[in-house]
N, C-alpha and C positions, 0 to 999 in steps of 0.2 A: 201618504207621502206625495209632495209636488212634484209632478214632473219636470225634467232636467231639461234646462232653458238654452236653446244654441241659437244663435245670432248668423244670418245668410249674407253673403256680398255678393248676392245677385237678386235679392228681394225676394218674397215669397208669392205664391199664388192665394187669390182670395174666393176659389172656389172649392167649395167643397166634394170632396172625389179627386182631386187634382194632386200630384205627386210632386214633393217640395224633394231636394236632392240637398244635402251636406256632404263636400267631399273638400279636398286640401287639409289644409290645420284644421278646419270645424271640422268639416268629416273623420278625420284623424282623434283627433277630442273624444266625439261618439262615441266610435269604434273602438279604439284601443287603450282609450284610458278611460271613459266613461262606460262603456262593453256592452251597448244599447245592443239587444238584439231583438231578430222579428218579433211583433206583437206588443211591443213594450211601447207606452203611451210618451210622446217627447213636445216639446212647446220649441217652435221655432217662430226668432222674430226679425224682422226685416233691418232695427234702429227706427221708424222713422213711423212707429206707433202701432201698425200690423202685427197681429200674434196668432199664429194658428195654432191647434190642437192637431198630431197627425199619431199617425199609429207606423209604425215601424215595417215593411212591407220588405227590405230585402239591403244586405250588408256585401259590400263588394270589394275585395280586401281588406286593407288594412285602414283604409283614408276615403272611402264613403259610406254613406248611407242614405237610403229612398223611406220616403214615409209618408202614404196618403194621409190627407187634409179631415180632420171630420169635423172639426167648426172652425170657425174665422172670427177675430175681435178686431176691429179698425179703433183704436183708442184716439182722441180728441188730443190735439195740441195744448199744453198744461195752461192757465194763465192763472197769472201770471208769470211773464218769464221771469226767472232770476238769472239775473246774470252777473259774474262776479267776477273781479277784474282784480287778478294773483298776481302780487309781485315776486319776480326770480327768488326762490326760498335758493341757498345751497346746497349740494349735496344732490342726497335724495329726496331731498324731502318736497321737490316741487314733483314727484311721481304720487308721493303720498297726498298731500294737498291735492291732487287730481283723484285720486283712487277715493277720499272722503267726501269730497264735492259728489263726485258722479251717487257716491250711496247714498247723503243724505237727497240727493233731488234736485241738484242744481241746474240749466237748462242751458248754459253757455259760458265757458271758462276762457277769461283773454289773460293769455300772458303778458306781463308789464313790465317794462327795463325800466323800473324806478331808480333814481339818481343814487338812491342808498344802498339797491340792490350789490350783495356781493357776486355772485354767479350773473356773469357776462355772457351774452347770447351775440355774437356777430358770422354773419357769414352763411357760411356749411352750417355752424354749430346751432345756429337760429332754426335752419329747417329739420335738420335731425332733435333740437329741443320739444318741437313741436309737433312731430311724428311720433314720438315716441309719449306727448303728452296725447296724443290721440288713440291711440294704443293703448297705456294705462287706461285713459276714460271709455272704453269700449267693450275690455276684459272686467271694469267693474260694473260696467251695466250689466252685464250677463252674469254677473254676480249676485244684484241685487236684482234681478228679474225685471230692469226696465226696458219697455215697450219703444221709448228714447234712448238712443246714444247722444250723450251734450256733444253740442259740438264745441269744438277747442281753437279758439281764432289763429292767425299769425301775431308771431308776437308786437305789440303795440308802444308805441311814443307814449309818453306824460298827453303830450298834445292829442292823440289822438284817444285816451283815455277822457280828457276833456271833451271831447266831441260828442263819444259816446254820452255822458253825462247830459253834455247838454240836449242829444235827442231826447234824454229820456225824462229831464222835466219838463223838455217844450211837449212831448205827448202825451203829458197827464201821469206819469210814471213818477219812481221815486229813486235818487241815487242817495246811498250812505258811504260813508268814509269813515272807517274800525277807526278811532284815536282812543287812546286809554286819558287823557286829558279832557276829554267831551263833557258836557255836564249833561247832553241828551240820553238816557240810555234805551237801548233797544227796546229793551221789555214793555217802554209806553208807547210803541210807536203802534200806531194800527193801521192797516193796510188794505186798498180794498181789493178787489178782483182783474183790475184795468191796469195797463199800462205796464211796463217793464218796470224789475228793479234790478236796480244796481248798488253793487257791493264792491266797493274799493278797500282790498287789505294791500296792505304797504311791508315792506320786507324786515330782517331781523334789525337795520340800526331804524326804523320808522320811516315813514312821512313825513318827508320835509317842510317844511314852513311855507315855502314857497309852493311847493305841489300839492299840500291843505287848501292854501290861499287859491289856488287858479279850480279846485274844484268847488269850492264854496261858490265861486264867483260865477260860477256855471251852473248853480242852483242843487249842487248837493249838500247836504245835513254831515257834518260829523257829529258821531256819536261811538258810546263805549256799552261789551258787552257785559262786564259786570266789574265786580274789586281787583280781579287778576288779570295778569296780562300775560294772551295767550301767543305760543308761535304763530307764528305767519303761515307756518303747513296745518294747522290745526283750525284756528280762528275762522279763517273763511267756513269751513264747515259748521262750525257753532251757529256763526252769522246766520246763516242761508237757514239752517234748523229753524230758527226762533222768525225768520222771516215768513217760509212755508206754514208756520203753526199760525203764524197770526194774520194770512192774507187769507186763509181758511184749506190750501192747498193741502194741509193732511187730515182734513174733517176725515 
């Protein structure tokens, strides 16, 4: 059985012999809902690609835990990025759209006040939007045992989604834009190792005609993932799947 993965918000040490410390909510997790105790083998990773191996050394109340280090892994920044650029879903369902993103692999999630978007982000609500979409994407990494926590932008303009775009075909990268109208479909696209990609999904009433046009015009491809057409909290996840399978990211 794998050992049980906790995430530090103070980084870990990359020596081995050296005593990594979980205490607050992680250490709390450990301790009394996960019930690690001495001697028990635990993975702790820093978000930021660091993953040690330690062995469980000593539990101090209820909300720490001490665990020397017995190996170290320094994992490589993924490339290519994927990065996908979520329109306000409703609801809840822009936590879940972040909770599938983060599992299948995604490397950086911008939230997007598309014009069709129903769920309005201003203010307070913009930065608690986005705390708490960092939050979901942090508790799914330590989920799916990644060595990366995505990071999660501030939420973004049409405009400044264009921008993005346009870095990423002037560096050799690739941006697509989900339309179920597209006659491109994903499944032919092949992709190599270089350059960012970008993934613009558009919210429950679509992408507008006008915010198709201003991405195209900035060098991204519309394209559809297959006969059906999936929610806006779903689709990105698809997307990024079939992206990662064919830039070679899950050989």
């Amino acid at each position: 059985m794998t050992a049980p993965f906790f995430l530090s918000d103070v980084g870990v040490p990359r020596q081995e012999g050296a005593v990594v410390v979980l205490e607050g909510a992680e250490g709390r997790h450990a301790v009394s809902v996960r019930r690690i105790t001495v001697g028990e083998t635990v993975l702790v990773g820093d978000g930021f690609g660091t993953v040690v191996e330690a062995e469980a050394i000593g539990v101090v109340g209820r909300d720490r835990l001490e665990a020397r280090v017995v190996s170290v892994v320094v994992h490589e920044p993924p490339s290519p990025r994927v990065i996908v650029v979520q329109a306000l879903p409703k609801g809840e369902r822009g936590d879940l759209s972040v909770e599938l993103l983060t599992e299948v692999g995604a490397d950086v999630v911008v939230p997007w006040s598309a014009s069709r978007s129903v769920a309005v982000w201003k203010g307070e609500k913009a930065q608690r939007g986005v705390e708490k979409w960092r939050t979901t994407a942090r508790e799914a990494a330590k989920q799916s045992r990644r060595p990366f926590v995505p990071e999660v932008d501030p939420l973004a303009t049409t405009a400044e989604v264009v921008a993005l775009v346009t870095a990423a075909a002037a560096s050799g990268g690739t941006a697509l834009v989900l339309h179920e109208a597209a006659s491109l479909r994903m499944s032919s696209i092949r992709l190599q190792r270089t350059g960012d990609v970008v993934l613009v999904v558009g919210p429950e009433g679509g992408i507008s005609d006008d915010e198709k046009a201003a991405f195209e015009a900035a060098g991204a491809l519309s394209a559809r993932l297959g006969p059906s057409v999936l929610r806006t909290s779903t689709a990105g996840a698809v997307a990024a799947a079939v992206v990662l399978a064919s830039c070679g990211r899950w050989d």
